[in-house]
N, C-alpha and C positions, 0 to 999 in steps of 0.2 A: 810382229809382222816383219816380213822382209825386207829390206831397201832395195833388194836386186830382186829380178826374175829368171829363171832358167836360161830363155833367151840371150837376156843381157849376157849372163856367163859366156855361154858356150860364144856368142859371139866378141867377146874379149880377145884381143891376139896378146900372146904370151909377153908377160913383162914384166914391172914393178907393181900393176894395179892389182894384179892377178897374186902376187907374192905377198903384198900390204891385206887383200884378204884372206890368206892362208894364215896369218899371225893371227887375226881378229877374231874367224869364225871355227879356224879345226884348232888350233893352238892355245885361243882363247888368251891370249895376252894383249897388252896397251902400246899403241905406236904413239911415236913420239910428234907432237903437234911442229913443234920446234925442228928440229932433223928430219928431214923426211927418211923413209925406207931404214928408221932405227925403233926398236921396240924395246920394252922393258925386261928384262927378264929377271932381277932381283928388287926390291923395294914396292913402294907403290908411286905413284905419281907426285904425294903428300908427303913423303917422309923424308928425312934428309940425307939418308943413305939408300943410291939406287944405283944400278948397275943397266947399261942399255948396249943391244949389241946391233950391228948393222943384219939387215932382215937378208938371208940368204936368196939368192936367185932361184926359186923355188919352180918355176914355170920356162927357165933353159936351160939349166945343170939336173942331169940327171940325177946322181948324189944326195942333192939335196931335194928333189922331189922323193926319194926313194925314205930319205927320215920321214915325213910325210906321210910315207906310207908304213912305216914302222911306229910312228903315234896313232895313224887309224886305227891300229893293228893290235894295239895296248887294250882297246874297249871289241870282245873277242865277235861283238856285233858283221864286223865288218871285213869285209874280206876283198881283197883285190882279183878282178879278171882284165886280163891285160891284152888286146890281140891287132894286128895293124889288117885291114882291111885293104887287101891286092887288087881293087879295082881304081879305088881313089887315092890308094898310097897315105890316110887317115888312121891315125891311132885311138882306138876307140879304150875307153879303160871303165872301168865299173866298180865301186863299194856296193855289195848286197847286201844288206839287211833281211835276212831269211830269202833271197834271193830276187827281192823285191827294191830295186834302187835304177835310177835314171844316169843312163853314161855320158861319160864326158867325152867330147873329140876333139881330138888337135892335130895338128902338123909333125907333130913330135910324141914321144910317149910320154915324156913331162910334161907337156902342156894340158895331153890326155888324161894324167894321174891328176894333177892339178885340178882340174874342172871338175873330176869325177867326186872328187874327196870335197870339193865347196859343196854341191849339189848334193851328194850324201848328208853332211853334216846339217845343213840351211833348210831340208826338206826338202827340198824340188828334185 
């Protein structure tokens, strides 16, 4: 079961919460309890050799939303549509799954990858 709801998501405004679950649920890696906004990316929690790197700005650097979508992009499920919406000025973005998947929107087109790719991965 989820902890979050679609709603919750999409009303998230872009930031570290929004980036802390990009590592947890598309990334599938362990944040650091201790340091905030640092995950693991070598060892486990338990061992005594681990490696932790500070969790990229994933939901206002475009860059680093765009790796993001280049690990969606690894499982051939999933596919990015990307398109800004000229009435509201909203970037609206979408992972399909057979063309079947719920978009994300933001203020930005990171923000809008960001959401699209939680909600793809989380089901909603």
């Amino acid at each position: 079961m989820n902890e979050l709801t679609r709603e919750q998501i999409l009303s998230m405004p872009a930031g570290r919460e929004l980036d802390n679950l990009i590592v947890k649920y598309v990334l599938r890696k362990t944040t650091s309890k201790d340091r905030p906004n640092w995950y693991l990316i070598y060892g486990t929690t338990s061992s005594s050799v681990q490696e932790w790197a500070k969790i990229p700005r994933y939901s206002t650097d475009i860059a680093a939303a765009w790796e993001v979508v280049g690990k969606m992009h690894e499982d051939e499920r999933w596919t990015l549509a990307l398109e800004r919406d000229s009435e509201t000025n909203e970037w609206i973005a979408d992972f399909n799954e057979l063309g079947l998947s719920p978009a994300g929107v933001g203020k930005t087109a990171q923000e809008a990858i960001i959401k699209a790719a939680l909600l793809a991965v989380m089901g909603l």
